[in-house]
C-alpha positions as MATLAB code, in Angstrom:
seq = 'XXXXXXXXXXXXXXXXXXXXXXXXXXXXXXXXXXXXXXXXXXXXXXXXXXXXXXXXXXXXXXXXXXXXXXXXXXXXXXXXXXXXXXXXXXXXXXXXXXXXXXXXXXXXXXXXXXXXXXXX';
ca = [
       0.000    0.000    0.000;
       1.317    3.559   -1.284;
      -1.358    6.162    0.677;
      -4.083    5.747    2.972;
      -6.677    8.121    3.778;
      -9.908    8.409    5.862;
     -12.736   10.190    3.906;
     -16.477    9.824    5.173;
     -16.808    6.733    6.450;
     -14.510    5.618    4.198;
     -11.001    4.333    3.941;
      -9.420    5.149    0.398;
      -5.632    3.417   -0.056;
      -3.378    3.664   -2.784;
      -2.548   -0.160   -3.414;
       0.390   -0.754   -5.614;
      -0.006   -3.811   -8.171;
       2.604   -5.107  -10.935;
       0.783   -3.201  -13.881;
       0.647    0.035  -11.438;
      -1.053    1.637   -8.709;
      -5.493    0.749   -7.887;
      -6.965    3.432   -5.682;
      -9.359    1.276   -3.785;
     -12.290    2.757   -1.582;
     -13.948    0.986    0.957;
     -16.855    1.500    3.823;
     -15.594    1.080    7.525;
     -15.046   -0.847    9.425;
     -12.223   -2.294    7.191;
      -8.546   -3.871    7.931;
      -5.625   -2.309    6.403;
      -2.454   -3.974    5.734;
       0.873   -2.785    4.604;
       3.810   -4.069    3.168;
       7.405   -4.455    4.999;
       9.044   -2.252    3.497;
       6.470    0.702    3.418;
       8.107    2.768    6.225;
      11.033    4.164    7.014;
      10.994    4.891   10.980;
      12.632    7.948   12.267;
      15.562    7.161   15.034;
      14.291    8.322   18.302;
      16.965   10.587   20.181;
      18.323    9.453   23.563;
      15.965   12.180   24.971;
      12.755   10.743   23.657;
      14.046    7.500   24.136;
      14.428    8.174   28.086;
      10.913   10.251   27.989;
       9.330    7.006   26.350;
      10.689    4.686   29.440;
       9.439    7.156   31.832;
       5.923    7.283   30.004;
       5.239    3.322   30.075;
       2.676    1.776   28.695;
      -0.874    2.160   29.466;
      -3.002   -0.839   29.662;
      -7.052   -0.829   29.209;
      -8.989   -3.829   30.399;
     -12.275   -5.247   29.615;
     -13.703   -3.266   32.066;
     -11.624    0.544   30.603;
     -13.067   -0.216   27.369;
     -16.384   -1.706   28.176;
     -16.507   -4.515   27.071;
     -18.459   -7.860   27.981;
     -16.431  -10.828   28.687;
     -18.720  -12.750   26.098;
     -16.882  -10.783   23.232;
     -13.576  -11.286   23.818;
     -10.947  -14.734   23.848;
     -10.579  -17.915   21.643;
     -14.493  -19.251   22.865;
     -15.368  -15.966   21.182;
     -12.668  -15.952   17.953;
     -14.719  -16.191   14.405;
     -11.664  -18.067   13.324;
     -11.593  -21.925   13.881;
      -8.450  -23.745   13.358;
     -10.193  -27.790   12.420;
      -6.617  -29.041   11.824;
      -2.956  -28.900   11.527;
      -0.606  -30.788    9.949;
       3.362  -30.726   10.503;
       4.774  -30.115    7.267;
       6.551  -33.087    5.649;
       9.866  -33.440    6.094;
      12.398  -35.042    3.220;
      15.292  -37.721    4.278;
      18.193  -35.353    2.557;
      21.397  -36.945    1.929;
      25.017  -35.522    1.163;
      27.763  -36.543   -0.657;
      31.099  -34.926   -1.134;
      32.152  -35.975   -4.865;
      35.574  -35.616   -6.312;
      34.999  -33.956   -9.703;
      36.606  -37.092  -11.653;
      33.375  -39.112   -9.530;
      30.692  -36.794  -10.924;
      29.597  -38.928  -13.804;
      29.571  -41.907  -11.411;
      27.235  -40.030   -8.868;
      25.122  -38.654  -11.967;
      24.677  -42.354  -13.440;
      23.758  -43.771   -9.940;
      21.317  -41.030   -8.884;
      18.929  -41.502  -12.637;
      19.598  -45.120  -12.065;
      17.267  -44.000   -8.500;
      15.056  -42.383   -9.435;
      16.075  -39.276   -7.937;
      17.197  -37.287  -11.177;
      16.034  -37.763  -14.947;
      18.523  -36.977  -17.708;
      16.982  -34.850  -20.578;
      17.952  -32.681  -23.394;
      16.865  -30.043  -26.121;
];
């Protein structure tokens, strides 16, 4: 995302796409990603850095914002995770191969399976 702007109710973002840039507008409530790279942050002097410890962080509860309990926590998530699966892992094998070997190694590996031998 290039730009984002609030407008009337609605968000209006600059979204940048291989062909160009799509100016999108959308109602709110809406979610609003951006990409990694999309900010540069300014380096915070050792003042502000010591007026920042000082500060602390404020936390709201429940309760601050009100809340119910019934809205909030994983009983309460729209998202449902059904199932995970590890992801498969491959035996690897390695090999150091003296260069005058390297036909050897090439033969045995198409003679497993594990390479096929093609050409234009």
């Amino acid at each position: 995302m290039r730009d984002c702007t609030y407008e009337d109710g609605y968000v209006v973002a600059e979204r940048e796409l291989e062909e160009g840039v799509e100016v999108v507008r959308i109602p709110t409530p809406a979610v609003v990603t951006i990409v990694t790279n999309s900010n540069t942050p300014r380096i915070a002097s050792l003042r502000r850095k010591i007026d920042a410890m000082r500060k602390g962080v404020t936390v709201w509860t429940m309760k601050d914002l009100g809340i119910p309990p019934d809205w909030v926590g994983l009983r309460n998530s729209p998202t449902v995770v059904k199932k995970m699966l590890p992801f498969p892992r491959k035996d690897r094998k390695a090999k150091r191969v003296k260069t005058e070997e390297i036909g050897q190694m090439l033969e045995e590996l198409v003679k497993e399976g594990i390479i096929e031998l093609g050409g234009e």
